[in-house]
Backbone of each chain as nested JSON, in Angstrom:
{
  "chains": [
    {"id": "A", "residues": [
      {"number": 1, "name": "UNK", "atoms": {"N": [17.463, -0.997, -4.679], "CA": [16.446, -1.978, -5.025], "C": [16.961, -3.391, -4.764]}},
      {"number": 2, "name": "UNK", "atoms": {"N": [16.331, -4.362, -4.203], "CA": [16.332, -5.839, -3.893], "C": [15.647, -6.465, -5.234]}},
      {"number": 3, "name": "UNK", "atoms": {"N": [16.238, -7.506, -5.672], "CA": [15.465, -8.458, -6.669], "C": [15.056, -9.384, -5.402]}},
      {"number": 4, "name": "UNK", "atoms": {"N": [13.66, -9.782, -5.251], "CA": [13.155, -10.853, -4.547], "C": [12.341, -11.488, -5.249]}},
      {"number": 5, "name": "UNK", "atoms": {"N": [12.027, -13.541, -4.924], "CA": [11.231, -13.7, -5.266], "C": [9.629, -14.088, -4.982]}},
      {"number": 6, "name": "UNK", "atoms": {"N": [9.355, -14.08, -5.261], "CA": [7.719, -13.82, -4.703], "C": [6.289, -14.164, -5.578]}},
      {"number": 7, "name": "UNK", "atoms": {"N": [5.742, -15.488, -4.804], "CA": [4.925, -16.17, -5.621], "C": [5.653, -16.508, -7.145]}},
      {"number": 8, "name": "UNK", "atoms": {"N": [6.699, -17.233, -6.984], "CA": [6.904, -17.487, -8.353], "C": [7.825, -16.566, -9.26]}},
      {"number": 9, "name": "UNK", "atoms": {"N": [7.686, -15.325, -8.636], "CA": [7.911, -14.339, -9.742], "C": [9.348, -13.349, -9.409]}},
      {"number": 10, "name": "UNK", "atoms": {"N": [10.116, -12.865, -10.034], "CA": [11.337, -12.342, -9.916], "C": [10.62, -10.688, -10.024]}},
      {"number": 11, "name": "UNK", "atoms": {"N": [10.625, -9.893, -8.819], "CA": [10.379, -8.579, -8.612], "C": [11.651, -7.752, -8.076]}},
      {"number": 12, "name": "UNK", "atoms": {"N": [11.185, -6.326, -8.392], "CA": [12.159, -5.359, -7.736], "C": [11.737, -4.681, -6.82]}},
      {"number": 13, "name": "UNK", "atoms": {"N": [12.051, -4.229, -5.305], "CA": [11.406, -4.127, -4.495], "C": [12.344, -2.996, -4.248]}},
      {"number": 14, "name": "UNK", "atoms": {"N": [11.835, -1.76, -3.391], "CA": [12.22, -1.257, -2.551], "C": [11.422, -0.225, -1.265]}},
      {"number": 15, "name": "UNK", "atoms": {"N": [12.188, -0.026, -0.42], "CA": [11.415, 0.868, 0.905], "C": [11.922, 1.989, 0.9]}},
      {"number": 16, "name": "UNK", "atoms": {"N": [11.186, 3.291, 0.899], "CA": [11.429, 4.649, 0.97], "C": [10.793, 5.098, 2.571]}},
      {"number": 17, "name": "UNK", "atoms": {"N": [11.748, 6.101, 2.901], "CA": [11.243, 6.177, 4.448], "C": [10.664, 7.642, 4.335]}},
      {"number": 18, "name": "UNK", "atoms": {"N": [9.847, 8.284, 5.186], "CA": [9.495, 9.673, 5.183], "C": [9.172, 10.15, 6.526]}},
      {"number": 19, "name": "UNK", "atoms": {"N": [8.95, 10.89, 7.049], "CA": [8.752, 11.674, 8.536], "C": [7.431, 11.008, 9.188]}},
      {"number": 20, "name": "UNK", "atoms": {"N": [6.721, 10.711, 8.168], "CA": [5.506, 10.914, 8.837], "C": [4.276, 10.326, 7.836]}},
      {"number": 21, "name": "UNK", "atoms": {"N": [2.927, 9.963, 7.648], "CA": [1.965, 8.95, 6.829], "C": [1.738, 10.1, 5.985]}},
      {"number": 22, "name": "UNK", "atoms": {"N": [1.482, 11.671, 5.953], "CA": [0.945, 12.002, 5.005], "C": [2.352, 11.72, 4.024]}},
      {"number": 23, "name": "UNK", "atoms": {"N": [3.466, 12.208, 4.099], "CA": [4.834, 11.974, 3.049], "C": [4.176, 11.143, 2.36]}},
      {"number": 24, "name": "UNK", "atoms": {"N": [4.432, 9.609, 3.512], "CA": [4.753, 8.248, 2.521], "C": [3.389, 8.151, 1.517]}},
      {"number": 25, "name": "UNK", "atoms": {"N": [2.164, 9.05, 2.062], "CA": [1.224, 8.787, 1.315], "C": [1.023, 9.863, -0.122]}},
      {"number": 26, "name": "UNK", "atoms": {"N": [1.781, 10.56, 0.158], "CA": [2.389, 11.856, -1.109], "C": [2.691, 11.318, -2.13]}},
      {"number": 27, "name": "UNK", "atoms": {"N": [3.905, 10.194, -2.029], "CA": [4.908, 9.468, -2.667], "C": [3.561, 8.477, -2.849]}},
      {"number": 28, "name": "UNK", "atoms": {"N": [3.098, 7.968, -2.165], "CA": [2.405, 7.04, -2.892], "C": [1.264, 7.357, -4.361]}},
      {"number": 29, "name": "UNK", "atoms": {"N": [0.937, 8.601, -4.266], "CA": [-0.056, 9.048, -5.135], "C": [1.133, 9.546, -6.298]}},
      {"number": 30, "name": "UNK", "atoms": {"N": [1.957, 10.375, -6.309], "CA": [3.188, 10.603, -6.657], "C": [3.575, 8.684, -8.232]}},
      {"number": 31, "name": "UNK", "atoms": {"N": [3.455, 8.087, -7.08], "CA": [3.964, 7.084, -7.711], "C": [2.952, 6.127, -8.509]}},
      {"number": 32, "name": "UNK", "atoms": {"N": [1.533, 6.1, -8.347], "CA": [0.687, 5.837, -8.803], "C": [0.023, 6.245, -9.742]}},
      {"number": 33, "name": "UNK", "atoms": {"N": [0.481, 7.778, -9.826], "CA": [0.402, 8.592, -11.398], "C": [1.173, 8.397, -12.259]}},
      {"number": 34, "name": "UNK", "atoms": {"N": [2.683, 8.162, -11.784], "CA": [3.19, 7.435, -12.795], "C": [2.772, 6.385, -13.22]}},
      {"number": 35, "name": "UNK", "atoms": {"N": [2.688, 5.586, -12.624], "CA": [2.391, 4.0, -13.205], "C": [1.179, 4.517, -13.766]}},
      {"number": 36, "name": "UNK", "atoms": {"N": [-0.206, 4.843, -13.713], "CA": [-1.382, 4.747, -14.767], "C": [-1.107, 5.434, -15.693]}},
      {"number": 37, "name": "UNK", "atoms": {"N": [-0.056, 6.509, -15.854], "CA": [0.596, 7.29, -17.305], "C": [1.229, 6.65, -17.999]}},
      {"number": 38, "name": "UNK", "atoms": {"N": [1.264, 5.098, -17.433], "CA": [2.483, 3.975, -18.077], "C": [1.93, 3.133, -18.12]}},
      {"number": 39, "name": "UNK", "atoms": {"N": [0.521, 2.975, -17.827], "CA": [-0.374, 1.479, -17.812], "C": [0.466, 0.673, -17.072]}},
      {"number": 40, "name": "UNK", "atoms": {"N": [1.155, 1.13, -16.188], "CA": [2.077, -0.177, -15.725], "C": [2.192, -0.101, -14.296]}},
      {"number": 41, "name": "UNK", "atoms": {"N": [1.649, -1.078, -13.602], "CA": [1.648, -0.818, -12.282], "C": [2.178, -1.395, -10.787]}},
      {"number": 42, "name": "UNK", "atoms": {"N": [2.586, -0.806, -10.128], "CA": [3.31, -1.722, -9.27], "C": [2.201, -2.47, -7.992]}},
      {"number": 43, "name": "UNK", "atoms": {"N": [2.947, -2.691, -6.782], "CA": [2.108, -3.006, -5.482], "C": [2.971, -1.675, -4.773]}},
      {"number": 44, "name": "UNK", "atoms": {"N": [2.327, -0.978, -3.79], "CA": [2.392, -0.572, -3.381], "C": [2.167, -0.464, -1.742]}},
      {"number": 45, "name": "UNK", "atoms": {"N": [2.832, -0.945, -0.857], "CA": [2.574, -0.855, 0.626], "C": [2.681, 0.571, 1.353]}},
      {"number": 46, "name": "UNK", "atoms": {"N": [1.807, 1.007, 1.531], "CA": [1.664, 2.142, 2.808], "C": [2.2, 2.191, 4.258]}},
      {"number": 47, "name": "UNK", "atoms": {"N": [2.999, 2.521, 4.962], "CA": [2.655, 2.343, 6.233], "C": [3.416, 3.524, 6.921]}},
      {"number": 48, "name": "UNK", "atoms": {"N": [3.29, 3.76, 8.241], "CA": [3.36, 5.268, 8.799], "C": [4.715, 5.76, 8.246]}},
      {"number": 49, "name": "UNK", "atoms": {"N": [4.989, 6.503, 7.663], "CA": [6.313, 7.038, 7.004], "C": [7.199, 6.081, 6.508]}},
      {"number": 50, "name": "UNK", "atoms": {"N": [6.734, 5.269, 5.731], "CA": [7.041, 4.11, 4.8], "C": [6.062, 3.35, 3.567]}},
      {"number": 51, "name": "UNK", "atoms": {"N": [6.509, 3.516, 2.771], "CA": [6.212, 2.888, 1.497], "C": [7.11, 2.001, 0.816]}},
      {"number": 52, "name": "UNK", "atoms": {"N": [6.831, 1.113, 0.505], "CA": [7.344, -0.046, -0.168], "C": [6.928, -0.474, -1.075]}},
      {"number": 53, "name": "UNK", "atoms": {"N": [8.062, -0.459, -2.544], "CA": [7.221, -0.379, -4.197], "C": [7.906, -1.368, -4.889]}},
      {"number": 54, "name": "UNK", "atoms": {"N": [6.82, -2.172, -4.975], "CA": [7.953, -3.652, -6.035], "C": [6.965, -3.835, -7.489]}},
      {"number": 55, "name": "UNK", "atoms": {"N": [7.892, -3.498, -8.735], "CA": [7.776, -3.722, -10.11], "C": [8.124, -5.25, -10.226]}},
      {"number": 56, "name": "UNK", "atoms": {"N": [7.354, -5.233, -10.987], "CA": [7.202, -6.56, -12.117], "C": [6.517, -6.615, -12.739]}},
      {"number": 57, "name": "UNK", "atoms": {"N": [6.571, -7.414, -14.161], "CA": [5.702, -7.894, -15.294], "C": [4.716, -8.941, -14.985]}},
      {"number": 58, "name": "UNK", "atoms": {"N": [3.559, -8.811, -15.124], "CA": [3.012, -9.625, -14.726], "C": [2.472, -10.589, -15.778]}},
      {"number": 59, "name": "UNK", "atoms": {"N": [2.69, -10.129, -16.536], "CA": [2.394, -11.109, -17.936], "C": [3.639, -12.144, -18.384]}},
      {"number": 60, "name": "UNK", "atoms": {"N": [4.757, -11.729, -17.433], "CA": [5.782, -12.941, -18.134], "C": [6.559, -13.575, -16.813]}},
      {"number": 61, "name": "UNK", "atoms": {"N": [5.782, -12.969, -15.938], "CA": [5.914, -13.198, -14.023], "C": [7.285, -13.266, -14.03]}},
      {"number": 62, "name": "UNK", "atoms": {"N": [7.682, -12.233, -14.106], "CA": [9.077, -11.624, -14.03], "C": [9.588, -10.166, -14.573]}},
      {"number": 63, "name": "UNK", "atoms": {"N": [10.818, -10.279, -14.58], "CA": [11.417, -8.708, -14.531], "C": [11.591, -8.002, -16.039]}},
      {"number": 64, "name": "UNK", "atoms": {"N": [11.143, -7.332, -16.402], "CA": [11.247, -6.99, -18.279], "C": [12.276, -5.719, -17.677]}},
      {"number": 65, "name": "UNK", "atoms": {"N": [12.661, -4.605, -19.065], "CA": [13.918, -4.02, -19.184], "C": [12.527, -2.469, -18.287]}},
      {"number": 66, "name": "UNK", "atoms": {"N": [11.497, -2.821, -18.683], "CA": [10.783, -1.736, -18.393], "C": [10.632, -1.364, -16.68]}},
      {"number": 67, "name": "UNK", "atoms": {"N": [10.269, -2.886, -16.274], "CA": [10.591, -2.753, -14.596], "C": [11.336, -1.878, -14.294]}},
      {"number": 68, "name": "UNK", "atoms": {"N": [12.779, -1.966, -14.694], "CA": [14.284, -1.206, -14.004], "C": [13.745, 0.171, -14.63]}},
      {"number": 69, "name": "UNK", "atoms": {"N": [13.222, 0.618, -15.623], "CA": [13.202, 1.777, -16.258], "C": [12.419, 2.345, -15.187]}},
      {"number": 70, "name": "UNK", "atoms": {"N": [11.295, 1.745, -15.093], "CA": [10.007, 2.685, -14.016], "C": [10.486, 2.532, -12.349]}},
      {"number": 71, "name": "UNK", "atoms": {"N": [11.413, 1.829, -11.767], "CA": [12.269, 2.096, -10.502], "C": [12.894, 3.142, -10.709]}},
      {"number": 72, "name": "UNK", "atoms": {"N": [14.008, 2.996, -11.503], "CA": [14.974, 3.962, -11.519], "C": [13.981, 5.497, -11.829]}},
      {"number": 73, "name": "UNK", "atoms": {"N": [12.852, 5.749, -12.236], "CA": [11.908, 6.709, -11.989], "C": [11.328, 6.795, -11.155]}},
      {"number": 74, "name": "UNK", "atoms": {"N": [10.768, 5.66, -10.049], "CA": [10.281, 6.283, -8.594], "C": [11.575, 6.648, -8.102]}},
      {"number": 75, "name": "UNK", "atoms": {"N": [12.646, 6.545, -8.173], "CA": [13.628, 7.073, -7.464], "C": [13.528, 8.597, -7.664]}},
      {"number": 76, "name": "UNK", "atoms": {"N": [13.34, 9.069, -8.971], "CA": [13.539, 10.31, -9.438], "C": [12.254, 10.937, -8.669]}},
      {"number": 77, "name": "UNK", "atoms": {"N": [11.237, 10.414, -8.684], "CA": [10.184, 11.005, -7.415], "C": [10.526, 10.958, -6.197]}},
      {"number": 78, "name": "UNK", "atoms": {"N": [11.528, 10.22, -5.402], "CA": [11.385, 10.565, -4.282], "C": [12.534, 11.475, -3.919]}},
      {"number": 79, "name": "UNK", "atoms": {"N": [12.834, 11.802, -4.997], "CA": [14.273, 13.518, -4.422], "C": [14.275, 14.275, -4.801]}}
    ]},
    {"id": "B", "residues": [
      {"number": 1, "name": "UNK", "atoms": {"N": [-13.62, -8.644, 7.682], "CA": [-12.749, -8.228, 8.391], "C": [-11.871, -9.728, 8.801]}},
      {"number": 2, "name": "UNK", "atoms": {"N": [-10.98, -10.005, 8.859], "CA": [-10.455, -10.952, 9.315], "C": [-9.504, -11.288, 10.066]}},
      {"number": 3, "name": "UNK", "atoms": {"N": [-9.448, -11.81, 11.594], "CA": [-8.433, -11.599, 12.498], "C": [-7.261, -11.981, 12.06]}},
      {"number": 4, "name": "UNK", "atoms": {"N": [-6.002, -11.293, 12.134], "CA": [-4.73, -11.902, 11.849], "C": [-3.66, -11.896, 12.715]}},
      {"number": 5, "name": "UNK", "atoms": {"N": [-2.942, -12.944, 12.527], "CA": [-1.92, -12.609, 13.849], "C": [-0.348, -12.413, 12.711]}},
      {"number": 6, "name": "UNK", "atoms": {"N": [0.475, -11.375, 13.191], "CA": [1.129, -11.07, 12.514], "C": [2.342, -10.232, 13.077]}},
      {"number": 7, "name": "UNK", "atoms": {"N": [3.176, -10.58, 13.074], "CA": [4.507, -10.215, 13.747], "C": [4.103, -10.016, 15.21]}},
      {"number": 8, "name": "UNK", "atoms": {"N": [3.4, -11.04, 15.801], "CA": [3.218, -11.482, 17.316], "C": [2.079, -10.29, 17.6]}},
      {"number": 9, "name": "UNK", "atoms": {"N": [1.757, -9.545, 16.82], "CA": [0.261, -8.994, 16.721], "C": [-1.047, -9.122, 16.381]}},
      {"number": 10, "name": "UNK", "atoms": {"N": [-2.043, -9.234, 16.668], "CA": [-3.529, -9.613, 16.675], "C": [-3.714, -8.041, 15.835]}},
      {"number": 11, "name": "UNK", "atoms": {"N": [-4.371, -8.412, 14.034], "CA": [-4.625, -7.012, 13.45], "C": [-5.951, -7.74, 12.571]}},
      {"number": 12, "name": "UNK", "atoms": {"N": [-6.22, -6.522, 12.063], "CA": [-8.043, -6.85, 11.852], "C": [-7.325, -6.587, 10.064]}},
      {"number": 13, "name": "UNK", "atoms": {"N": [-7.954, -7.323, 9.313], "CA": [-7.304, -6.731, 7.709], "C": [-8.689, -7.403, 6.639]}},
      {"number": 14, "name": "UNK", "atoms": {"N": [-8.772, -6.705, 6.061], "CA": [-9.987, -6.853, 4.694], "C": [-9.028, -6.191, 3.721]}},
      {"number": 15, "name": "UNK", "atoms": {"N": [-9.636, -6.795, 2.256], "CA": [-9.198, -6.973, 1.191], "C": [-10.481, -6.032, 0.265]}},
      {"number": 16, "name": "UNK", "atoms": {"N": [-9.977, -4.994, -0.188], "CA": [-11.3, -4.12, -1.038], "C": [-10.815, -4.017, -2.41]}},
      {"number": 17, "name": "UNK", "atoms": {"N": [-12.072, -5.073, -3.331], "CA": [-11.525, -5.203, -4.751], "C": [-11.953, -4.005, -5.349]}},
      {"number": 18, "name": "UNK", "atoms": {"N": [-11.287, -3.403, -6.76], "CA": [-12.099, -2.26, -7.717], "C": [-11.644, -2.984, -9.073]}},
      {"number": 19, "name": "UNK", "atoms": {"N": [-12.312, -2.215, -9.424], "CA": [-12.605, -2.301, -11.335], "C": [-10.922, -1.849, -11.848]}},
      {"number": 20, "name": "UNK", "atoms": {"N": [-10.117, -0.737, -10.61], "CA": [-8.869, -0.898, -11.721], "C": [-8.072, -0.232, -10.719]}},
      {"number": 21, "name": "UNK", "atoms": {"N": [-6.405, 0.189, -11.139], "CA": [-5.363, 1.14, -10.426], "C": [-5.942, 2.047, -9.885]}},
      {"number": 22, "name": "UNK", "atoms": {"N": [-6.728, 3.005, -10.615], "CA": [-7.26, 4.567, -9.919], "C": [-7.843, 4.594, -9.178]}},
      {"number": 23, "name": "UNK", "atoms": {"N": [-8.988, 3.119, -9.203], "CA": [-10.035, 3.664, -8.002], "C": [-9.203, 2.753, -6.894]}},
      {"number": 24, "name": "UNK", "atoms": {"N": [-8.576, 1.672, -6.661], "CA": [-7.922, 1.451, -5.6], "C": [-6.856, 2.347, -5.189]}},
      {"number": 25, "name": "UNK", "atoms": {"N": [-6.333, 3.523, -6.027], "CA": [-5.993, 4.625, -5.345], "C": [-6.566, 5.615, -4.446]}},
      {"number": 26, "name": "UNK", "atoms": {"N": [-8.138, 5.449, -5.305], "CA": [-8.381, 7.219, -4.695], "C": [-9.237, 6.124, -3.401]}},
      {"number": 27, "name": "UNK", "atoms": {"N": [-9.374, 5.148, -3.193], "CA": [-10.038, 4.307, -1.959], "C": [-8.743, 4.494, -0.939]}},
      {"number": 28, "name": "UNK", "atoms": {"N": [-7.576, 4.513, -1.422], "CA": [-6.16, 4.221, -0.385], "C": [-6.141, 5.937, 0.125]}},
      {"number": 29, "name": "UNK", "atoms": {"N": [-6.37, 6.56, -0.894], "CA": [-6.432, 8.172, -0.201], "C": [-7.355, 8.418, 0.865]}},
      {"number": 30, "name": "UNK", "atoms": {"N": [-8.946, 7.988, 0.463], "CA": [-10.196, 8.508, 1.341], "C": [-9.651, 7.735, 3.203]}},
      {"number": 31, "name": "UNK", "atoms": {"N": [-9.397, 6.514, 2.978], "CA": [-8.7, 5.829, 4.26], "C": [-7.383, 6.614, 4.621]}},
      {"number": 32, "name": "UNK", "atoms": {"N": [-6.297, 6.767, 3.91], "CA": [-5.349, 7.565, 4.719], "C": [-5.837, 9.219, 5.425]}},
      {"number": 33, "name": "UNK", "atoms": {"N": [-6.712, 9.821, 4.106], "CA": [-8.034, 10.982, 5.258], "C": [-8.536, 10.479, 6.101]}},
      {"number": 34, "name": "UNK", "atoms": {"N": [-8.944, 9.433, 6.187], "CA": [-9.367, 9.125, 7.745], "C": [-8.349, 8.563, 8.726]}},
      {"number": 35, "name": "UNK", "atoms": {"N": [-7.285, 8.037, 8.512], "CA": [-6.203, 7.93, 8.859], "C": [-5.739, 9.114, 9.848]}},
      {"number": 36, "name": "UNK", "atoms": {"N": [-5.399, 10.016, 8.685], "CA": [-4.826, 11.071, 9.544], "C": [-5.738, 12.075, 10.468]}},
      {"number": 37, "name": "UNK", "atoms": {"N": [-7.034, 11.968, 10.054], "CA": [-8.346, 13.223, 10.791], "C": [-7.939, 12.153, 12.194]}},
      {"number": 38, "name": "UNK", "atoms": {"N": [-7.888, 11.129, 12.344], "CA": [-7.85, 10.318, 13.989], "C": [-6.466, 10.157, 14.175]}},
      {"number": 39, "name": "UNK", "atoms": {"N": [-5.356, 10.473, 13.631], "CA": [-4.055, 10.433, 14.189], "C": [-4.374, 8.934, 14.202]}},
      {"number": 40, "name": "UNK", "atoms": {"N": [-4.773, 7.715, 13.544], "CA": [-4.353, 6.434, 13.664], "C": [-4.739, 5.86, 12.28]}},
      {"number": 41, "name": "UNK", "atoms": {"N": [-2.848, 5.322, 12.003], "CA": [-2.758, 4.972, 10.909], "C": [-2.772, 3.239, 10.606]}},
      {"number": 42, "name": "UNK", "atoms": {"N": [-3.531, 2.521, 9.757], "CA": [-3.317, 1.282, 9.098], "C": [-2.262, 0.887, 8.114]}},
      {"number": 43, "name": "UNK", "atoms": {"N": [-2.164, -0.13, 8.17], "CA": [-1.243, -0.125, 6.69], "C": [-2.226, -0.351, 5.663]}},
      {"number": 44, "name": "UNK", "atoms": {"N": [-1.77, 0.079, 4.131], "CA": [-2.571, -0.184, 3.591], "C": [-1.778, -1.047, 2.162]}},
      {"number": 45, "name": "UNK", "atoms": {"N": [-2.077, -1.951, 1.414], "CA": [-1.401, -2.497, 0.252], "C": [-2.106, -2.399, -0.758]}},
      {"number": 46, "name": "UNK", "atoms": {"N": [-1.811, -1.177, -1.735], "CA": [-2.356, -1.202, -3.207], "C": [-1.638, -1.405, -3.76]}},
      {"number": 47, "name": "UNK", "atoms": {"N": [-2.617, -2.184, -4.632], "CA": [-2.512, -3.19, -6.159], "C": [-2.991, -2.931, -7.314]}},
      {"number": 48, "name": "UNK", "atoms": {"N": [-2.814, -3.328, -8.165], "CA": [-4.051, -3.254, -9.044], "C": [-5.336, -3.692, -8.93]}},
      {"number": 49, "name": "UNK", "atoms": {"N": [-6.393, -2.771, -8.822], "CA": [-8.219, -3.311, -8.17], "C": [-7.756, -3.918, -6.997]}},
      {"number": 50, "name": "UNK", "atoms": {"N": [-7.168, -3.806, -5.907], "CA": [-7.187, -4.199, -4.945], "C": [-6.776, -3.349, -4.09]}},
      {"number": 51, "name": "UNK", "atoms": {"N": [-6.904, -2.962, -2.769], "CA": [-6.257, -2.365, -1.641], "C": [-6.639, -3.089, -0.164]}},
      {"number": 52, "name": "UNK", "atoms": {"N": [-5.805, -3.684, 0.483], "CA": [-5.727, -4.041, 1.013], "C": [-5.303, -3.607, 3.07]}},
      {"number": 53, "name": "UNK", "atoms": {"N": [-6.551, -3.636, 3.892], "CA": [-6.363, -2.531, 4.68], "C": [-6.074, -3.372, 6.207]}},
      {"number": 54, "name": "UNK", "atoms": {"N": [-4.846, -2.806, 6.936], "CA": [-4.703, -3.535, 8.026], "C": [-4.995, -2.703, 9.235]}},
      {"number": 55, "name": "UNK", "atoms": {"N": [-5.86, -2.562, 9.893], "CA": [-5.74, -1.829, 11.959], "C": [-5.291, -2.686, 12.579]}},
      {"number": 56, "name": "UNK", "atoms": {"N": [-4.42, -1.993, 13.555], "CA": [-3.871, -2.347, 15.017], "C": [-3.337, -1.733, 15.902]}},
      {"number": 57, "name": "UNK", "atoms": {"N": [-3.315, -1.334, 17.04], "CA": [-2.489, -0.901, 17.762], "C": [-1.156, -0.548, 17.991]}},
      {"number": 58, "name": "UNK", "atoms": {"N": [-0.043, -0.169, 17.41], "CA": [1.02, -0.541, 17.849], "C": [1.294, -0.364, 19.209]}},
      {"number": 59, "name": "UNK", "atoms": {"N": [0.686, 0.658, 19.704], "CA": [1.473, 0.918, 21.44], "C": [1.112, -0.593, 22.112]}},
      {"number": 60, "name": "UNK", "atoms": {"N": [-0.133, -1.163, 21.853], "CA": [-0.54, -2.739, 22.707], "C": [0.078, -3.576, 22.176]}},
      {"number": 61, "name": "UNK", "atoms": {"N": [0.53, -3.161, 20.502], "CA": [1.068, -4.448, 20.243], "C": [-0.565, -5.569, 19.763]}},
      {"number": 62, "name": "UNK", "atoms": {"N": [-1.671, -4.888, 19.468], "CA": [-2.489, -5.637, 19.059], "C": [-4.077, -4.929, 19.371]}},
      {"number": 63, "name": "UNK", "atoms": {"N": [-5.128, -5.107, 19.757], "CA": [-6.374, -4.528, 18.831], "C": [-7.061, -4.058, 19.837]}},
      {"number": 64, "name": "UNK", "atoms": {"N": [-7.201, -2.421, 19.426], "CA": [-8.02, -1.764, 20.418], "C": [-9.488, -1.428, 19.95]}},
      {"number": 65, "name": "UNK", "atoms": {"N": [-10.358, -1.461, 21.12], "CA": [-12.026, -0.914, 20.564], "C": [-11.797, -0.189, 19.237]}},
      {"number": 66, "name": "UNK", "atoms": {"N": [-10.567, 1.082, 19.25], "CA": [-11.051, 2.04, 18.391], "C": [-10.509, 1.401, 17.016]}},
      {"number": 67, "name": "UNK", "atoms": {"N": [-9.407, 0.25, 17.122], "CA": [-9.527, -0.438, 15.333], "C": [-10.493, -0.952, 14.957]}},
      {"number": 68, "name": "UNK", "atoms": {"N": [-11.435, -1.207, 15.821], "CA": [-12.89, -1.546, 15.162], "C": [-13.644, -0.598, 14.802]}},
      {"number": 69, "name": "UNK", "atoms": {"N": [-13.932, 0.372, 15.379], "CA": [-14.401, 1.519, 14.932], "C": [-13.857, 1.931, 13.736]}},
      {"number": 70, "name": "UNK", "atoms": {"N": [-12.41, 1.745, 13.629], "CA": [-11.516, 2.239, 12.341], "C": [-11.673, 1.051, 11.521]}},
      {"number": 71, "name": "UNK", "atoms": {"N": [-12.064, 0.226, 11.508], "CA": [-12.752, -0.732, 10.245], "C": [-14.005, -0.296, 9.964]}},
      {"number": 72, "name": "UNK", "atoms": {"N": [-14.512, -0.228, 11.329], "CA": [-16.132, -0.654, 10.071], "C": [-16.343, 1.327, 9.528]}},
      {"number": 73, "name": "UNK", "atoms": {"N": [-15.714, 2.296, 9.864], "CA": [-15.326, 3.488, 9.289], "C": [-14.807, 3.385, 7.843]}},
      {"number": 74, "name": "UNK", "atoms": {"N": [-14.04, 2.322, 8.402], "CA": [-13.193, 2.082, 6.768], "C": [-14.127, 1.579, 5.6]}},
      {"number": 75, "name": "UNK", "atoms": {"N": [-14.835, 0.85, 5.944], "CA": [-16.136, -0.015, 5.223], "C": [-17.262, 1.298, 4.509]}},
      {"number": 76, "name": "UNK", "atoms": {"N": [-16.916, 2.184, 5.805], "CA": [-18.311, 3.244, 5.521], "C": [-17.892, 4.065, 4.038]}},
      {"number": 77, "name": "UNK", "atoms": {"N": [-16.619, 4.228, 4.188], "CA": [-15.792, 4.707, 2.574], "C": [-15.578, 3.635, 1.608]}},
      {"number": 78, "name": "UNK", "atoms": {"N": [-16.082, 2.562, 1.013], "CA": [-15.732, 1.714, 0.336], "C": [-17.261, 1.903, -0.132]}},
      {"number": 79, "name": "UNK", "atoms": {"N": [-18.797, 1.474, 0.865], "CA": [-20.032, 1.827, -0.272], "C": [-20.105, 2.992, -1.049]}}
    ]}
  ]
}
């Protein structure tokens, strides 16, 4: 994971690679169930066997302890 | 639809708001099904109530008849 900042705000970003658009789009639904089981949601970029998922708080436009918690869990989805 | 030029590429990109996370999910799914039924993929950026959809070419390097077709397709899944 990269800390970048962006509009203001201190996020955690990272890119997962996959074979091919249905994968990255697996992982994307994959990862989007988490977050609405957590009310907590990231951005999510699609693109042909790539997805790219950056957490942040958006209520304190920055990084809370929960961010790192719900990364270090898309990780656990993508292996 | 709005022309963009973007990493020395000419790409067509609209912005499709929703009411919340889920339905700008299951909107990022119905487009990656159409995605993959034509073997030509967009990028796509979900957000919260937002998904955000890009066509282009990569082999031209920028915008063929059929990303227009693959927009206003894309449009036809959003009413």
């Amino acid at each position: 994971w990269q800390t970048v900042l962006e509009e203001g705000a201190s996020k955690l970003k990272r890119e997962y690679k996959f074979k091919n658009f249905v994968e990255a789009l697996a992982f994307t639904n994959k990862v989007g169930n988490l977050a609405e089981s957590e009310d907590h949601h990231p951005d999510i970029l699609l693109e042909y066997g790539k997805a790219t998922v950056t957490w942040w708080s958006h209520n304190i436009k920055g990084l809370h302890r929960n961010d790192f918690i719900m990364a270090a869990r898309t990780d656990g989805l993508y292996e």
